[in-house]
mmCIF file as gemmi writes it, N, C-alpha and C atoms, coordinates in Angstrom:
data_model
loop_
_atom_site.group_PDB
_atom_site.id
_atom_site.type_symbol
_atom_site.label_atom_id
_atom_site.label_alt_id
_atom_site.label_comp_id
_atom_site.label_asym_id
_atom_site.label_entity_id
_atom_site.label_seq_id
_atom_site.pdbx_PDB_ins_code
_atom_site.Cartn_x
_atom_site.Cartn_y
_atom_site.Cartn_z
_atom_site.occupancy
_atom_site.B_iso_or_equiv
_atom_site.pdbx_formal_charge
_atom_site.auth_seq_id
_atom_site.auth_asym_id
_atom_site.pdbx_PDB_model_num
ATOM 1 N N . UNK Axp A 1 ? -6.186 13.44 -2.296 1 0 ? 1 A 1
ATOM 2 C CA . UNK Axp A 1 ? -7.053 12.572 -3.083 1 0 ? 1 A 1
ATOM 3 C C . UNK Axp A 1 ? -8.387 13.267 -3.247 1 0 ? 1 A 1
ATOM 4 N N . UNK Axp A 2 ? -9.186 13.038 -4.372 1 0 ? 2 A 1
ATOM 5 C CA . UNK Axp A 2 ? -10.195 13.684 -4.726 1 0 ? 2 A 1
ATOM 6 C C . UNK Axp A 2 ? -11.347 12.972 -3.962 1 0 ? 2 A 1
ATOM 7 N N . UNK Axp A 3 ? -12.872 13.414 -4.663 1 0 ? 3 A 1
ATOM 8 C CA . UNK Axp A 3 ? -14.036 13.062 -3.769 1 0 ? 3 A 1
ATOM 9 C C . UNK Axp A 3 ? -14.228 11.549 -4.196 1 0 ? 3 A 1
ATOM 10 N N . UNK Axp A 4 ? -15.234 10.886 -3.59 1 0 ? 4 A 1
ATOM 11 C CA . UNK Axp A 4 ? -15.651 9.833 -4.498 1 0 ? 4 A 1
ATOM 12 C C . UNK Axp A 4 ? -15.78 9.487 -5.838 1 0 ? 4 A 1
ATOM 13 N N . UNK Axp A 5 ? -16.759 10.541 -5.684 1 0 ? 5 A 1
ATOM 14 C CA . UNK Axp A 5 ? -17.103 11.076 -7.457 1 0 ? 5 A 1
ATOM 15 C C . UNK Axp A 5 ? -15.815 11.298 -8.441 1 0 ? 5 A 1
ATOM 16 N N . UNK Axp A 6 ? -14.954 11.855 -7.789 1 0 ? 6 A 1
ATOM 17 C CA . UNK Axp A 6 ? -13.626 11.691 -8.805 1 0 ? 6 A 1
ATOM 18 C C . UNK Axp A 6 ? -13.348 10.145 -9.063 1 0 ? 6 A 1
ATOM 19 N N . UNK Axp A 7 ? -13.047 9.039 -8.07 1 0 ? 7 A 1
ATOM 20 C CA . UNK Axp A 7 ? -12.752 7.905 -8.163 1 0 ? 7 A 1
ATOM 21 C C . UNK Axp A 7 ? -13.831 6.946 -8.761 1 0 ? 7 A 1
ATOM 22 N N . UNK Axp A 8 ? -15.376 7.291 -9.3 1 0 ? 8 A 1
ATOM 23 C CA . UNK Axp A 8 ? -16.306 6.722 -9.771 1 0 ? 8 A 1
ATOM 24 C C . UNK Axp A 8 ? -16.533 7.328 -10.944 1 0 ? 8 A 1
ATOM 25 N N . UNK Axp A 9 ? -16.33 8.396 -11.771 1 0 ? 9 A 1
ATOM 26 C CA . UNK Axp A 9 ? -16.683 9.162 -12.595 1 0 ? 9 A 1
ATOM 27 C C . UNK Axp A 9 ? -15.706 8.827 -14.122 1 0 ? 9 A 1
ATOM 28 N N . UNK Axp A 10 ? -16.436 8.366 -14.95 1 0 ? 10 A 1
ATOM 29 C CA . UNK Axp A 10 ? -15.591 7.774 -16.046 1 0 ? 10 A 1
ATOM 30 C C . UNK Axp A 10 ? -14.487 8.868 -16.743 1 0 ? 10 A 1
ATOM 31 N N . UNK Axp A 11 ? -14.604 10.381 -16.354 1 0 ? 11 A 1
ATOM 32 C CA . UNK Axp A 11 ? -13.619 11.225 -17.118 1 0 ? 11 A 1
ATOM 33 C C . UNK Axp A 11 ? -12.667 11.748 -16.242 1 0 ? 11 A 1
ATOM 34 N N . UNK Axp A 12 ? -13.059 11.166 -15.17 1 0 ? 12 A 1
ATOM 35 C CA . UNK Axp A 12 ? -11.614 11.773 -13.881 1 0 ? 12 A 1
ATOM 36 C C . UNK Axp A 12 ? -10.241 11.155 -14.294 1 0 ? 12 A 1
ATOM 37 N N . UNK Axp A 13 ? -9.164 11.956 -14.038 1 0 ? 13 A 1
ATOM 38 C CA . UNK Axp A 13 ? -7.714 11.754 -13.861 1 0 ? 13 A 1
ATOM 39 C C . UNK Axp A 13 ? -7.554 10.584 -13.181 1 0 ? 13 A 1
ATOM 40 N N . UNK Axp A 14 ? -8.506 10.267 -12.003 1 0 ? 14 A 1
ATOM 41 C CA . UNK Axp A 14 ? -8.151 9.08 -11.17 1 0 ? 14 A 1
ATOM 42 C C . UNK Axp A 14 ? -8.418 7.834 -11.878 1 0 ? 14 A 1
ATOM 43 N N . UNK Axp A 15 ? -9.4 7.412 -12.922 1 0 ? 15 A 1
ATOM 44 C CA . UNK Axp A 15 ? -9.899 6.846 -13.456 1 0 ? 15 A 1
ATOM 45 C C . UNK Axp A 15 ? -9.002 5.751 -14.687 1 0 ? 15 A 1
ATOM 46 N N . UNK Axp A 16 ? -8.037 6.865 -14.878 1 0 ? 16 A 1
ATOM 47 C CA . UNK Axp A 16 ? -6.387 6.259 -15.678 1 0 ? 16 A 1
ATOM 48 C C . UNK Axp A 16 ? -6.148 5.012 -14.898 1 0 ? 16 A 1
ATOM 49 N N . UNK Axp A 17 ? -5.889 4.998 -13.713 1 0 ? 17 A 1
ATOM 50 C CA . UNK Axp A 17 ? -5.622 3.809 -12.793 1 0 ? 17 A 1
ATOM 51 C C . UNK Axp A 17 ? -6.662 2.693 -12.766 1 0 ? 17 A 1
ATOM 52 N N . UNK Axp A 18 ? -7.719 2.874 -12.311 1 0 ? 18 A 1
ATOM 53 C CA . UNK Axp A 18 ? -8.478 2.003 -11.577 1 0 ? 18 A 1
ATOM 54 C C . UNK Axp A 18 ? -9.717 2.855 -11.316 1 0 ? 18 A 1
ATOM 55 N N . UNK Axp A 19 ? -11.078 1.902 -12.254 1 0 ? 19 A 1
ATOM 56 C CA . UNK Axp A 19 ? -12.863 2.836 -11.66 1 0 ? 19 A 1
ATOM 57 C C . UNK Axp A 19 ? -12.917 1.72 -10.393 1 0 ? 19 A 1
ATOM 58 N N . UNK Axp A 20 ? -13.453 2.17 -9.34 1 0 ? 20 A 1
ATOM 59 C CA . UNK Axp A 20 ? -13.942 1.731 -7.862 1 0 ? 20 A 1
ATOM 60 C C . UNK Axp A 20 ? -15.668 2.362 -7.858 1 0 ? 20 A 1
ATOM 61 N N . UNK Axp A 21 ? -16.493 0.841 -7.384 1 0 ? 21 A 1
ATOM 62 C CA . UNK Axp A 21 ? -17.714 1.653 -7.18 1 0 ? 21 A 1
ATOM 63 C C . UNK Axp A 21 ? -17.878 2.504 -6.247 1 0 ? 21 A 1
ATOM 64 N N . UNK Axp A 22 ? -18.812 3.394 -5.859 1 0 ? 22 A 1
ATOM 65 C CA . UNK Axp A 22 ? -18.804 3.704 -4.766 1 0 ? 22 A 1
ATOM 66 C C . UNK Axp A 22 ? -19.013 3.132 -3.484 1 0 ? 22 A 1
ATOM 67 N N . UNK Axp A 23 ? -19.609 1.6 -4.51 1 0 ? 23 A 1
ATOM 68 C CA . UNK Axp A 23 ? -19.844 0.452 -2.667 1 0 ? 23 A 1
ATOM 69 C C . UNK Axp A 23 ? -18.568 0.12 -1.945 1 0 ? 23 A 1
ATOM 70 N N . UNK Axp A 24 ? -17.516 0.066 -3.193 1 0 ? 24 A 1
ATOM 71 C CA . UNK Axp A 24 ? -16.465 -0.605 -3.189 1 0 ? 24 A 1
ATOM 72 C C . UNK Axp A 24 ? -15.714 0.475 -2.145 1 0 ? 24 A 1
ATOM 73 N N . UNK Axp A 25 ? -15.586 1.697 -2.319 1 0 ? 25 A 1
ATOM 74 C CA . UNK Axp A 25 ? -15.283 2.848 -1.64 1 0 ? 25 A 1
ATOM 75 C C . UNK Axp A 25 ? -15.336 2.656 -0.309 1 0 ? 25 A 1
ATOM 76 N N . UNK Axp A 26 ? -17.158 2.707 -0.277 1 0 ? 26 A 1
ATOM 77 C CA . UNK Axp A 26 ? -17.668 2.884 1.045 1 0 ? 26 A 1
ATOM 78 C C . UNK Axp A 26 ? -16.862 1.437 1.799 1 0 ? 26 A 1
ATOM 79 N N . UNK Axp A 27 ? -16.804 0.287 1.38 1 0 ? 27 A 1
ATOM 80 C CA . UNK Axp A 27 ? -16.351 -1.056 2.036 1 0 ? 27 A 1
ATOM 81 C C . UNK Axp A 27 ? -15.028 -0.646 2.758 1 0 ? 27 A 1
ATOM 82 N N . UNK Axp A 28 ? -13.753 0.203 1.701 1 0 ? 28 A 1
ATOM 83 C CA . UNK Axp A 28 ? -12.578 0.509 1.819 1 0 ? 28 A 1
ATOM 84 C C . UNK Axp A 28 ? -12.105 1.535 3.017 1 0 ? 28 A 1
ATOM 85 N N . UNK Axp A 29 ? -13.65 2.984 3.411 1 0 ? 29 A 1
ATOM 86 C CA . UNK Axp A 29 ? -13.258 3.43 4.233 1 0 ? 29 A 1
ATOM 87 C C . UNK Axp A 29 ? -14.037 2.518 5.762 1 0 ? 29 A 1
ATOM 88 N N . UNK Axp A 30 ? -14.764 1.839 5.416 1 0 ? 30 A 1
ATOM 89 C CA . UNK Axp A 30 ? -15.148 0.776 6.427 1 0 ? 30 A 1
ATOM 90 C C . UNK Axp A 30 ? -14.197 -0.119 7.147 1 0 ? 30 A 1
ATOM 91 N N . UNK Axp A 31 ? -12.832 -0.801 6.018 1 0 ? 31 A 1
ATOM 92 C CA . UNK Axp A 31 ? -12.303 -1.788 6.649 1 0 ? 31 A 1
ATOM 93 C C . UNK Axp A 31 ? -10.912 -1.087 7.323 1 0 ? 31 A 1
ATOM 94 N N . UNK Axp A 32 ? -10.592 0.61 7.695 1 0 ? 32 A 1
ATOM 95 C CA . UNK Axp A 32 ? -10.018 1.366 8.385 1 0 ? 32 A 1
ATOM 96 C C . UNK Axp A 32 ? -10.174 1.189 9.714 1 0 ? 32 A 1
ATOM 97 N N . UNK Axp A 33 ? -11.965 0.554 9.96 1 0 ? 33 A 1
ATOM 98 C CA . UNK Axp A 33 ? -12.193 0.854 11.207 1 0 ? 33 A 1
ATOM 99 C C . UNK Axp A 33 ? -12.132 -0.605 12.226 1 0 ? 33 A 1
ATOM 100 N N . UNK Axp A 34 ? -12.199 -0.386 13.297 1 0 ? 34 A 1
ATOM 101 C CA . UNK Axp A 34 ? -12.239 -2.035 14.039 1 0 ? 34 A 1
ATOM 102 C C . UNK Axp A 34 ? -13.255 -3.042 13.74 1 0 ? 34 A 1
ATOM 103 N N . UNK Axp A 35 ? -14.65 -2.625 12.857 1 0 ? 35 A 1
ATOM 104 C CA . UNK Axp A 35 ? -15.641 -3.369 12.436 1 0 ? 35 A 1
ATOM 105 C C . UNK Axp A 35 ? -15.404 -4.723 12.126 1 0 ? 35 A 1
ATOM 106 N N . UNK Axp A 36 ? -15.864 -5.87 12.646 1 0 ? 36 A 1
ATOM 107 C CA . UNK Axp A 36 ? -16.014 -7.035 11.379 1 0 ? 36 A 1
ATOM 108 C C . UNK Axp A 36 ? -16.537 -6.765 10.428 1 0 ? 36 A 1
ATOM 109 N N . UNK Axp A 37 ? -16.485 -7.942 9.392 1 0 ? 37 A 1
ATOM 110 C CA . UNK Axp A 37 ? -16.977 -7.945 8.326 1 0 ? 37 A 1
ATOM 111 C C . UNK Axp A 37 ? -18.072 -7.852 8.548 1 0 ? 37 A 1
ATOM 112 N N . UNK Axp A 38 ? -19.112 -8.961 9.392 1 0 ? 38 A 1
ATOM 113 C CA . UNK Axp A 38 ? -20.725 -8.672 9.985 1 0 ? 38 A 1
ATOM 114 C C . UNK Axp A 38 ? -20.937 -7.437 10.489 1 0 ? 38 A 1
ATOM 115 N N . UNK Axp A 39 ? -20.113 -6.412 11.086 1 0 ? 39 A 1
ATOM 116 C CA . UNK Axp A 39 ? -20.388 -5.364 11.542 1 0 ? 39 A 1
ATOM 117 C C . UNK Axp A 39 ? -20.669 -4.438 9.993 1 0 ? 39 A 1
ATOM 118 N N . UNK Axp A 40 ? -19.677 -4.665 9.023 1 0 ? 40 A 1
ATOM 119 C CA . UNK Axp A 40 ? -19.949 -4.01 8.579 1 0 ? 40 A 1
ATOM 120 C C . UNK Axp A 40 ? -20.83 -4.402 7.244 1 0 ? 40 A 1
ATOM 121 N N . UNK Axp A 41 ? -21.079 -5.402 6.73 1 0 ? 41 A 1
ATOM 122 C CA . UNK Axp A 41 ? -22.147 -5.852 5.977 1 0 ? 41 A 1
ATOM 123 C C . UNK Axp A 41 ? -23.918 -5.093 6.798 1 0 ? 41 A 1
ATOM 124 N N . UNK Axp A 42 ? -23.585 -4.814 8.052 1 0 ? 42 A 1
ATOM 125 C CA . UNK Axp A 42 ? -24.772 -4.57 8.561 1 0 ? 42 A 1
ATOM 126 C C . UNK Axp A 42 ? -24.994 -3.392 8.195 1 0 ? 42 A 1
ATOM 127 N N . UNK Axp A 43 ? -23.964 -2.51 8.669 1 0 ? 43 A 1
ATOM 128 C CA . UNK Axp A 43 ? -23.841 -0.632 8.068 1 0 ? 43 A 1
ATOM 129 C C . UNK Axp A 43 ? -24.452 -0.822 6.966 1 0 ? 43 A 1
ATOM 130 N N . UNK Axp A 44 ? -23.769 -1.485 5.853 1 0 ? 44 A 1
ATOM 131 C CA . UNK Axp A 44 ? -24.026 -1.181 4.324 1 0 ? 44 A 1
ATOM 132 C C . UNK Axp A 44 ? -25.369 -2.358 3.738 1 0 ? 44 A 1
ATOM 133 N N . UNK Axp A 45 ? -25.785 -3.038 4.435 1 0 ? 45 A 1
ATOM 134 C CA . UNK Axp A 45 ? -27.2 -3.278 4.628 1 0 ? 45 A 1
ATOM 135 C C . UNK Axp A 45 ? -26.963 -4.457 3.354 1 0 ? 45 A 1
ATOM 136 N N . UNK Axp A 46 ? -25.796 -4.516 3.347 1 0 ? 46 A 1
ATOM 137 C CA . UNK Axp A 46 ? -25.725 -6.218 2.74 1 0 ? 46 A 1
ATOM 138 C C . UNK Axp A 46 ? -25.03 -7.72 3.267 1 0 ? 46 A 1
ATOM 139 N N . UNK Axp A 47 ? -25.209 -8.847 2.841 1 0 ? 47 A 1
ATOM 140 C CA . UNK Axp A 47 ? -24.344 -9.65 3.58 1 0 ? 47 A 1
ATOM 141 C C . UNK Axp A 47 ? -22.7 -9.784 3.471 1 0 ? 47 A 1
ATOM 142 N N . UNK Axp A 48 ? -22.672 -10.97 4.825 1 0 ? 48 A 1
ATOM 143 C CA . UNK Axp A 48 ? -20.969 -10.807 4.795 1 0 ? 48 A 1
ATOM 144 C C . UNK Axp A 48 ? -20.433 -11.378 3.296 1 0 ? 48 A 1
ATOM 145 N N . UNK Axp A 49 ? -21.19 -11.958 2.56 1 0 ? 49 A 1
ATOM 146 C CA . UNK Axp A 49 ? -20.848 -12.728 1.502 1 0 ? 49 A 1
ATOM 147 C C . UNK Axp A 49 ? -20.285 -11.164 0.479 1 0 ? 49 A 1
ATOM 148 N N . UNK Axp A 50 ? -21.397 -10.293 0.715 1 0 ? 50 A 1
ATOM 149 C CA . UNK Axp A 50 ? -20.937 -9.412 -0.374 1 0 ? 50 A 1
ATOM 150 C C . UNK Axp A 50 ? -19.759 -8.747 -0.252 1 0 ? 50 A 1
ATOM 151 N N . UNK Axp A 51 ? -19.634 -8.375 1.637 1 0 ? 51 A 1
ATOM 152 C CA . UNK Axp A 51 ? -18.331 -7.683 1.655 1 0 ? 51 A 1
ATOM 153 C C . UNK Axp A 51 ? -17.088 -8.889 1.245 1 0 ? 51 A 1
ATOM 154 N N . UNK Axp A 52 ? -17.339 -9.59 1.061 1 0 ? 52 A 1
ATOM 155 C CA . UNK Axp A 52 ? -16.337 -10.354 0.724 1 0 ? 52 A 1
ATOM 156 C C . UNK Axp A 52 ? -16.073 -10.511 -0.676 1 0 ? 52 A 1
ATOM 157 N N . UNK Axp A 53 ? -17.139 -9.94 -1.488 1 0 ? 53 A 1
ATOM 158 C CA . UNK Axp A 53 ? -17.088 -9.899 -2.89 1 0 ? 53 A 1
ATOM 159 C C . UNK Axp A 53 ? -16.141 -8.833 -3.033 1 0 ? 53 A 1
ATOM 160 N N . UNK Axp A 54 ? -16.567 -7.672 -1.962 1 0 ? 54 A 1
ATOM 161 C CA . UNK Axp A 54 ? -16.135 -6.055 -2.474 1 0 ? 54 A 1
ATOM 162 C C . UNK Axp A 54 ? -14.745 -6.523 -2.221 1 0 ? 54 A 1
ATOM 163 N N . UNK Axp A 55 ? -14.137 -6.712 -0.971 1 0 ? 55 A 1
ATOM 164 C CA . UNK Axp A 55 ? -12.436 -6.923 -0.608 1 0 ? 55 A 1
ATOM 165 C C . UNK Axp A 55 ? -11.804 -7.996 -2.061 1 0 ? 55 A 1
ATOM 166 N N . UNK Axp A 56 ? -12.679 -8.946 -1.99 1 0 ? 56 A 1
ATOM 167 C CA . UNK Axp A 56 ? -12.102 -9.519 -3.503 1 0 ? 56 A 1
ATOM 168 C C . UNK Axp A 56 ? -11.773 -8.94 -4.773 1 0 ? 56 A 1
ATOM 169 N N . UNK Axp A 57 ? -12.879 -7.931 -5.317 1 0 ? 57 A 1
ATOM 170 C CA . UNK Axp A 57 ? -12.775 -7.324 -6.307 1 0 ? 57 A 1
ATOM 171 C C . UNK Axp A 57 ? -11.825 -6.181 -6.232 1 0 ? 57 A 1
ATOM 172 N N . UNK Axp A 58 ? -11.393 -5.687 -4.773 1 0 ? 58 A 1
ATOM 173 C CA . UNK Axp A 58 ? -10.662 -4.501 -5.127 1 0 ? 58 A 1
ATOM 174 C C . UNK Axp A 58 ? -9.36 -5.124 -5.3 1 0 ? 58 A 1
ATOM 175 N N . UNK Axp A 59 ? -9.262 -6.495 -4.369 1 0 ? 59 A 1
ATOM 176 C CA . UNK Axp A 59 ? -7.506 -7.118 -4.101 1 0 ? 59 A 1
ATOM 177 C C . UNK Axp A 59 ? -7.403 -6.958 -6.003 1 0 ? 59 A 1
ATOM 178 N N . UNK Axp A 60 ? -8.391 -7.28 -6.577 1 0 ? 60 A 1
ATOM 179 C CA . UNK Axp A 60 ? -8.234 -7.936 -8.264 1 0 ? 60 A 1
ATOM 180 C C . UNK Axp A 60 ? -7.421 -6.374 -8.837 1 0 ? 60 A 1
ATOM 181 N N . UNK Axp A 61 ? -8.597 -5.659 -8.806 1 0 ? 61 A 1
ATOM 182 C CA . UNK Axp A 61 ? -8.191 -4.036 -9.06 1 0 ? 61 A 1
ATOM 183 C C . UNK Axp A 61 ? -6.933 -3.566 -8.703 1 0 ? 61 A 1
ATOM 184 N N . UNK Axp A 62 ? -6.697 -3.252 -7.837 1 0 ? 62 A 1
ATOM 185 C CA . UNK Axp A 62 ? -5.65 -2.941 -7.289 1 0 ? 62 A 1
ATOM 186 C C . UNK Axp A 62 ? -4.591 -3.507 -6.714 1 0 ? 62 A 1
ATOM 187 N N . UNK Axp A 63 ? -4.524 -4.983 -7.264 1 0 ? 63 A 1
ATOM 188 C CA . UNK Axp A 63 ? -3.391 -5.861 -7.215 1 0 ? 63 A 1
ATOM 189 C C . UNK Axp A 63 ? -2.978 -6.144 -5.522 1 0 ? 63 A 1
ATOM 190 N N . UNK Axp A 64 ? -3.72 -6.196 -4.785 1 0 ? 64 A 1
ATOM 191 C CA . UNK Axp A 64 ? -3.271 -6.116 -3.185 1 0 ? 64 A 1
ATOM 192 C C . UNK Axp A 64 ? -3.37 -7.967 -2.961 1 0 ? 64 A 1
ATOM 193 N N . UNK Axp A 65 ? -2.616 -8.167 -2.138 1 0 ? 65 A 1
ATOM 194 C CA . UNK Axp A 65 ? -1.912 -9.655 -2.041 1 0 ? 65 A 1
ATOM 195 C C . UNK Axp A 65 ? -2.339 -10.291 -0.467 1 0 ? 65 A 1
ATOM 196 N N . UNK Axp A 66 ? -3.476 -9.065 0.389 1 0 ? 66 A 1
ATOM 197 C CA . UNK Axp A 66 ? -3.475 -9.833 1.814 1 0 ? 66 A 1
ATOM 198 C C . UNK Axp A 66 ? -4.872 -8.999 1.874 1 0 ? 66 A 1
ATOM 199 N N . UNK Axp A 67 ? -5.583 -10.019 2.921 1 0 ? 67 A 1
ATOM 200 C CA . UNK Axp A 67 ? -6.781 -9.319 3.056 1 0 ? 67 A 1
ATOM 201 C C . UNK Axp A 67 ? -6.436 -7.683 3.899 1 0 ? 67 A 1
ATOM 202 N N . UNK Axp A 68 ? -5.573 -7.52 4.365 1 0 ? 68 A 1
ATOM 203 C CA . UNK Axp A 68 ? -5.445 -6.355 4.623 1 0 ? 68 A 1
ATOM 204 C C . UNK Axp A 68 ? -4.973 -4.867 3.891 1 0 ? 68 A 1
ATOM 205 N N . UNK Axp A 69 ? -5.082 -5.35 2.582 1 0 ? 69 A 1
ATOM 206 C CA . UNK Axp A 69 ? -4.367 -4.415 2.06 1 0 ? 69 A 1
ATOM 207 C C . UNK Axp A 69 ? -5.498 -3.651 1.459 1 0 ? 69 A 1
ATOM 208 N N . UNK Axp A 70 ? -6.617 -3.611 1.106 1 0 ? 70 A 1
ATOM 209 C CA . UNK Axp A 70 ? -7.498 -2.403 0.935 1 0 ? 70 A 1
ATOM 210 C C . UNK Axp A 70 ? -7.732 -1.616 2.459 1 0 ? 70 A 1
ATOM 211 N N . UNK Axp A 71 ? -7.352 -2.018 3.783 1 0 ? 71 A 1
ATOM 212 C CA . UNK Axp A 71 ? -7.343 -0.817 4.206 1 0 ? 71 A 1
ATOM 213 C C . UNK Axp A 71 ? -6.039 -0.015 4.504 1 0 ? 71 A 1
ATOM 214 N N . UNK Axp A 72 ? -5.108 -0.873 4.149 1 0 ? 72 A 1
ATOM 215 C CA . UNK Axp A 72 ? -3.838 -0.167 4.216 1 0 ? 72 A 1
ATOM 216 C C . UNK Axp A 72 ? -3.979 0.786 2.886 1 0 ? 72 A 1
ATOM 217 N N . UNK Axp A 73 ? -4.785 0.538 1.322 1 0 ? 73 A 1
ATOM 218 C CA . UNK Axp A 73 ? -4.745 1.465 0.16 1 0 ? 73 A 1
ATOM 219 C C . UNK Axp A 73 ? -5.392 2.624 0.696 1 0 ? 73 A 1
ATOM 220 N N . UNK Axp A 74 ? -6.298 1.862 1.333 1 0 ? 74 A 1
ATOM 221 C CA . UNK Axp A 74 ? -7.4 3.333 1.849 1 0 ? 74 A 1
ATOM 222 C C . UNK Axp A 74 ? -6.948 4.258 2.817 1 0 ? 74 A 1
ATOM 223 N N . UNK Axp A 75 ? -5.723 4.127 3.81 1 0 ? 75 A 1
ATOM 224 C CA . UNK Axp A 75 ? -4.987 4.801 4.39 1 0 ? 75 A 1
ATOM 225 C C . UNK Axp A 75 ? -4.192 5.678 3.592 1 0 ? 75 A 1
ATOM 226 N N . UNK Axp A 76 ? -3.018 5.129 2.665 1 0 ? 76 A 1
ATOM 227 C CA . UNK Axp A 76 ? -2.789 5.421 1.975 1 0 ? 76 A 1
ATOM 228 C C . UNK Axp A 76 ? -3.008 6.488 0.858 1 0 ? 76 A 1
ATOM 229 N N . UNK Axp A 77 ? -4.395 6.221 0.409 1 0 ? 77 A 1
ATOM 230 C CA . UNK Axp A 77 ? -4.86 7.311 -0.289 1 0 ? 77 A 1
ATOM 231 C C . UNK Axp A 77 ? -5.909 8.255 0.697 1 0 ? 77 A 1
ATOM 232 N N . UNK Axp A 78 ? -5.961 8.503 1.838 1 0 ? 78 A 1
ATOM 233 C CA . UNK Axp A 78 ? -6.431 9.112 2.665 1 0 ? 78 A 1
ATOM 234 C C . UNK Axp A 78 ? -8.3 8.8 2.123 1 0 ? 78 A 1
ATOM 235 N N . UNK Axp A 79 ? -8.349 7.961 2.32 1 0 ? 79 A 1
ATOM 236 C CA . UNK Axp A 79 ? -10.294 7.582 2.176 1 0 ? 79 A 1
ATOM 237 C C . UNK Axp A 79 ? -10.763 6.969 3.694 1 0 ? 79 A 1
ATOM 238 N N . UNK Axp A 80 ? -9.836 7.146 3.916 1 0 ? 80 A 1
ATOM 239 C CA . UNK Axp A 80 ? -9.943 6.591 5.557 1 0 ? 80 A 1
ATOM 240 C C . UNK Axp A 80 ? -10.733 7.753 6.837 1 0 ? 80 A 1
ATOM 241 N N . UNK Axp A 81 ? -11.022 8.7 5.811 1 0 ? 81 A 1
ATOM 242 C CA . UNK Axp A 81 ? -11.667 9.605 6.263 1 0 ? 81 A 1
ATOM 243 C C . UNK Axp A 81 ? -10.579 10.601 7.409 1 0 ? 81 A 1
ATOM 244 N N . UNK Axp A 82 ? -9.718 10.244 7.495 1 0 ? 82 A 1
ATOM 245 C CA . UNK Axp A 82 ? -8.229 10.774 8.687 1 0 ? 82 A 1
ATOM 246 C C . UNK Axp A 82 ? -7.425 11.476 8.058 1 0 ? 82 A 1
């Protein structure tokens, strides 16, 4: 899988699929880790309300059906930083 910038950049190959912000990104290799949501609204210096926007908007994007499935995508597409 490419950099961020491939997955945010309006002329990338990845972009055919699905644009992801880069918040949306950063949320995705976040929910890999044991963090809560408060843990990690704190990292990214917004509230839990928003990470709950980001997991919403990607389930929309990327069609995922359980709150767990943006970090299973993010495994998946290796953004999991692993």
């Amino acid at each position: 899988m490419g950099s961020i910038r491939d997955l945010t950049e309006t002329d990338s190959k990845l972009n055919l699929f699905v644009k992801l912000s880069e918040r949306e990104i950063q949320f995705l290799k976040f929910s890999c880790t044991e963090l809560t949501y408060k843990e990690i609204a704190d990292q990214m210096c917004v509230s839990v309300r928003t990470i709950e926007g980001y997991r919403d908007a990607l389930c929309e994007k990327l069609n995922l059906k359980t709150r767990i499935g943006p970090a299973v995508y993010a495994i998946k597409n290796n953004l999991n930083g692993g």
